[in-house]
C-alpha positions as CSV (number, residue, x, y, z in Angstrom):
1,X,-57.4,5.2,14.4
2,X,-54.7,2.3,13.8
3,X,-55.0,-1.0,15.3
4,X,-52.2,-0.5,17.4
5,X,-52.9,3.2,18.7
6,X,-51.2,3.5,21.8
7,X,-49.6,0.3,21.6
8,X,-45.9,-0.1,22.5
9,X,-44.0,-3.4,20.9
10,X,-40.5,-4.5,20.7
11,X,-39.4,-6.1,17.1
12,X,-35.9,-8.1,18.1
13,X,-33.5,-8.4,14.3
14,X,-35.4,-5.2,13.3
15,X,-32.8,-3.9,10.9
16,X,-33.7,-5.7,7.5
17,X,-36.2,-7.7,5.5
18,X,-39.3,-9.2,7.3
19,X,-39.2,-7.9,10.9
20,X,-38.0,-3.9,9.4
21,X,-41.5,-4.1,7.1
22,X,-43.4,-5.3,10.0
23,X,-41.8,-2.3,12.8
24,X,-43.1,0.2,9.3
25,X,-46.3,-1.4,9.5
26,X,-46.8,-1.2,13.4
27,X,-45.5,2.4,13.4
28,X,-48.1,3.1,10.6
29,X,-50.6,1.2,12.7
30,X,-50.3,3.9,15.7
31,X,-47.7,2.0,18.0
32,X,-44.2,3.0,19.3
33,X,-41.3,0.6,18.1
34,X,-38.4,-0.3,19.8
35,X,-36.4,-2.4,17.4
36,X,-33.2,-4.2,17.9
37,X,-30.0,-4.9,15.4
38,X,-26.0,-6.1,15.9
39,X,-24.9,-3.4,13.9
40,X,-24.9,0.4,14.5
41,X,-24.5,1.5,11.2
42,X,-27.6,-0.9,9.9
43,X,-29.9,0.0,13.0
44,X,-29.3,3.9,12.3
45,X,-30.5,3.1,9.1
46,X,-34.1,1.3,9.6
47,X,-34.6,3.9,12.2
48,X,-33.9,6.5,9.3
49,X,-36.4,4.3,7.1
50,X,-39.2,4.0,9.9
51,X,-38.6,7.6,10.0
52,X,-40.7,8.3,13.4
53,X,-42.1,6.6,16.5
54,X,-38.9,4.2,17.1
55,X,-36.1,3.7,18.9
56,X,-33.3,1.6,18.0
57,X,-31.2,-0.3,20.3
58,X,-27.9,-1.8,19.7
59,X,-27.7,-5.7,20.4
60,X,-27.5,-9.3,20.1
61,X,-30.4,-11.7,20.8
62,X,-28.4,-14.0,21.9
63,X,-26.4,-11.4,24.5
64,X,-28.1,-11.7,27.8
65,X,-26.4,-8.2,28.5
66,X,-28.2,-6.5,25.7
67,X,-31.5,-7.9,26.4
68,X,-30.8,-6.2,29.3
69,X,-30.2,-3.2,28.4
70,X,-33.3,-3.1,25.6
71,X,-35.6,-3.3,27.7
72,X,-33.9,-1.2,30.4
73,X,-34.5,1.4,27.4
74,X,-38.0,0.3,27.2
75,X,-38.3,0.6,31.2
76,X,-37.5,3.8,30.7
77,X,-38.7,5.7,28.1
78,X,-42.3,4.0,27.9
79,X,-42.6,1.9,31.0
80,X,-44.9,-1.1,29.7
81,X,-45.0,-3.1,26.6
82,X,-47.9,-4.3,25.0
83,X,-46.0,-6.4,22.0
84,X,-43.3,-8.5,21.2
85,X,-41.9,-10.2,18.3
86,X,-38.7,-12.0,18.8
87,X,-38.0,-12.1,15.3
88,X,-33.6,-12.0,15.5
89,X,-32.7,-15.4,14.1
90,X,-30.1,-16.5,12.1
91,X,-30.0,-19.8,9.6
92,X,-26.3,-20.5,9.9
93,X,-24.6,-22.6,7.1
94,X,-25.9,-25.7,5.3
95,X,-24.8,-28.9,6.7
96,X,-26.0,-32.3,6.2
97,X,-26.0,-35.0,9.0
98,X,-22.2,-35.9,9.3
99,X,-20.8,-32.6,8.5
100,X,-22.4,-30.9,11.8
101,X,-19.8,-29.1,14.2
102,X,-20.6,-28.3,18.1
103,X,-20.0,-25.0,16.9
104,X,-22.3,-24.4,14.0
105,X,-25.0,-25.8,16.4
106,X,-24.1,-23.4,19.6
107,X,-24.3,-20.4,16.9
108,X,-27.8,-21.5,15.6
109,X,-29.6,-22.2,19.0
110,X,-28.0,-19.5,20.7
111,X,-29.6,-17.0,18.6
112,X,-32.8,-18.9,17.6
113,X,-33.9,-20.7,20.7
114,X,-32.2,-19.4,23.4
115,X,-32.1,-16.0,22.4
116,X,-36.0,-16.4,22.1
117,X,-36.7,-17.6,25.6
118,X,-34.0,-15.2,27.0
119,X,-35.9,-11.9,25.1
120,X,-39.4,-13.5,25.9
121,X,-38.3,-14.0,29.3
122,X,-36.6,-10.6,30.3
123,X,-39.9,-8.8,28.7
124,X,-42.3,-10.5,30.5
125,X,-41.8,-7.7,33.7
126,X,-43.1,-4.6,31.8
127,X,-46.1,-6.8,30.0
128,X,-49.4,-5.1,30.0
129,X,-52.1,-8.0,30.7
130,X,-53.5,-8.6,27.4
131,X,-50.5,-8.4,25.7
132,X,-49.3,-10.6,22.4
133,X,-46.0,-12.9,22.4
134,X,-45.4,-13.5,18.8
135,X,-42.4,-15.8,18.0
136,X,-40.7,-15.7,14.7
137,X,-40.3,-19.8,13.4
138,X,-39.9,-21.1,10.5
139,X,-41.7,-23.9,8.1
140,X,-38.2,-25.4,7.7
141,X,-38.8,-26.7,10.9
142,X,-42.0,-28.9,9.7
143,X,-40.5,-29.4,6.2
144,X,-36.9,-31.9,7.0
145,X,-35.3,-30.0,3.9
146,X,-31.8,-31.4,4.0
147,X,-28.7,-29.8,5.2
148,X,-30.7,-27.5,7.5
149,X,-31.7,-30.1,10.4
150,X,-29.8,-27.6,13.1
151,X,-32.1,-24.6,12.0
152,X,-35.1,-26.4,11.6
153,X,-34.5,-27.9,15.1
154,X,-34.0,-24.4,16.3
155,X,-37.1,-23.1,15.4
156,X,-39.2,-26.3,16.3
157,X,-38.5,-25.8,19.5
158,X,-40.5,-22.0,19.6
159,X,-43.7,-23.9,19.0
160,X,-42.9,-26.0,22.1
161,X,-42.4,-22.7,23.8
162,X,-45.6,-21.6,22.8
163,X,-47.7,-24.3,23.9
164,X,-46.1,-23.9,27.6
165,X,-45.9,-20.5,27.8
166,X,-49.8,-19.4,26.6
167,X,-50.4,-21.9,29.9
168,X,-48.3,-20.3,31.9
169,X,-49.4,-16.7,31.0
170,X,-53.0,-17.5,30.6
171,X,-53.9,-15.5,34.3
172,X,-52.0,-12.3,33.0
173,X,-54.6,-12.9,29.5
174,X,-51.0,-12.5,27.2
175,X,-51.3,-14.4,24.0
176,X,-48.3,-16.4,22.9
177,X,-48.2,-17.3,18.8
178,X,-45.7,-18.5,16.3
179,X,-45.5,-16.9,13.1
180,X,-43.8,-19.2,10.7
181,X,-42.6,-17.8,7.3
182,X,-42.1,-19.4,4.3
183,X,-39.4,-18.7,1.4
184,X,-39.5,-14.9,1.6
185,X,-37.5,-12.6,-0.7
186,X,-35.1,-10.9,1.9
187,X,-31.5,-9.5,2.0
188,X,-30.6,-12.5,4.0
189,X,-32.3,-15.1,1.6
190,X,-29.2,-13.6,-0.6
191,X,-26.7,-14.0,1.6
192,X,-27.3,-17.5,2.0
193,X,-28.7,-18.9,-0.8
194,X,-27.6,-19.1,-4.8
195,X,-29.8,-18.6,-7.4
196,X,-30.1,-22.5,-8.2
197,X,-31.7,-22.7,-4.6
198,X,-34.1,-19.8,-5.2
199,X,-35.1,-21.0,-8.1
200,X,-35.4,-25.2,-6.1
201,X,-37.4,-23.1,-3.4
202,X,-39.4,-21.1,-5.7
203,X,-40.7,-23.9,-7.4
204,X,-42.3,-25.4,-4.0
205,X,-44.4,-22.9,-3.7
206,X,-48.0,-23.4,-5.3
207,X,-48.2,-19.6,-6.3
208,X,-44.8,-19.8,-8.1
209,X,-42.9,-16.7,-6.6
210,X,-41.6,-16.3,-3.6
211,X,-43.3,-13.9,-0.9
212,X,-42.6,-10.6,0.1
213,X,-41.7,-9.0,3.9
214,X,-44.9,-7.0,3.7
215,X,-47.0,-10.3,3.5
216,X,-45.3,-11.2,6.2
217,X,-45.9,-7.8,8.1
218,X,-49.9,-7.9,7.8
219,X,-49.6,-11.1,9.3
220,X,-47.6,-10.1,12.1
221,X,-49.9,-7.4,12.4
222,X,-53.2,-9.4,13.1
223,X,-51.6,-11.1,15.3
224,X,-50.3,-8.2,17.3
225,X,-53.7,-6.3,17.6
226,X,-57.4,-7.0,18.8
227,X,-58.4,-8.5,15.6
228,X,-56.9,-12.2,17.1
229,X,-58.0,-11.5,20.5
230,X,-59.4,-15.3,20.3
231,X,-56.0,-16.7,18.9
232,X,-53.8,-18.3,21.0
233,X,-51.1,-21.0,20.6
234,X,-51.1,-21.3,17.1
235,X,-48.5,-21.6,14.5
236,X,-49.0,-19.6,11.7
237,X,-47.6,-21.1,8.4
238,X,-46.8,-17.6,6.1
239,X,-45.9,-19.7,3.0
240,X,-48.6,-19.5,0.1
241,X,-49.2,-23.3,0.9
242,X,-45.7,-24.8,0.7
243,X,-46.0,-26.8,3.8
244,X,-49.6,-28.1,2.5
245,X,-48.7,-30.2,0.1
């Protein structure tokens, strides 16, 4: 019996890297997925890749029209949901203080913040008592790397969020936790950096390498099931100890 038997959970960004290893992981773990992507052709995929208890759903985090109509599709075909990990995110470019645009900011919080609180917010109806919030942050936002104050300000603001919401959900007995990766190796992570900033980010780490989206499944994992039953309101650094020291 997996530790999610039964379960149903919604994975927002479920199409690549960390949050597509941890939807494989809860589907192995005995729970329905629904998982969320902006792009057809790369949602059809994962789905393909999951290969069985999942449903993909075309959308933007940051689209208060497809929230609505993810969890419509939840509503619907299941009827409940027991977890959530708003995962969708997006780092934007690098800018240093100076260089910042209105519109590189509205793209990052959009997604990252108010795309958080939006999906959190529009799930909250078909919540199971008992359920777990997890919300997908960041160390950047702890770390004041430069050029990436608007990201890391993004994601700060989830473990605000956290601290409200487990108070606010506390009669209903739903856990609210932030999970907060470090440098993970990830389509994205090559999309947006070069490999002089791997290597500058590699060497932070104490371990030496970077981690990988299954390490940061497991973690998601624990804090999706029973085993953290008396966790609540943490942030969770995922980062082989980069924020430590």
């Amino acid at each position: 019996m997996g530790k999610l038997t039964g379960k149903v959970a919604v994975i927002t960004g479920g199409t690549s890297g960390m949050a597509l290893a941890t939807a494989q992981l809860f589907v192995e773990e005995g729970a329905y997925v629904f998982i969320t992507g902006r792009q057809q052709a790369r949602l059809d995929e994962a789905v393909r890749t999951i290969g069985r208890n999942v449903t993909g759903v075309q959308g933007d985090a940051a689209n208060l029209d497809d929230l609505d109509r993810l969890f419509e599709t939840v509503k619907r075909e299941k009827g409940r949901l027991d977890v959530l990990f708003a995962s969708a995110g997006v780092a934007g470019e690098a800018r240093k203080l100076g260089e910042i645009t209105p519109e590189q900011f509205d793209a990052i919080f959009d997604v990252n913040t108010r795309g958080t609180l939006f999906t959190v917010q529009k799930a909250l109806p078909l919540f199971n008592e008992g359920g777990s919030i997890i919300l997908n942050s960041s160390i950047a936002s702890v770390k004041g790397w430069p050029t990436y104050s608007v990201y890391s300000a993004s994601k700060a603001a989830l473990r605000s969020f956290a601290r409200t919401w487990l108070n606010e959900l506390k009669d209903r007995n739903i856990r609210v936790n932030v999970l907060s990766p470090g440098q993970i190796a990830t389509p994205i992570q090559d999309q947006v950096f070069d490999a002089e900033t791997k290597r500058q980010f590699e060497a932070l780490i104490p371990r030496g390498k970077m981690g990988r989206p299954q390490e940061i499944a497991t973690v998601a994992l624990f804090l999706a099931s029973d085993d953290s039953s008396y966790v609540n309101g943490v942030e969770l650094a995922v980062d082989g100890g980069t924020s430590a020291i």
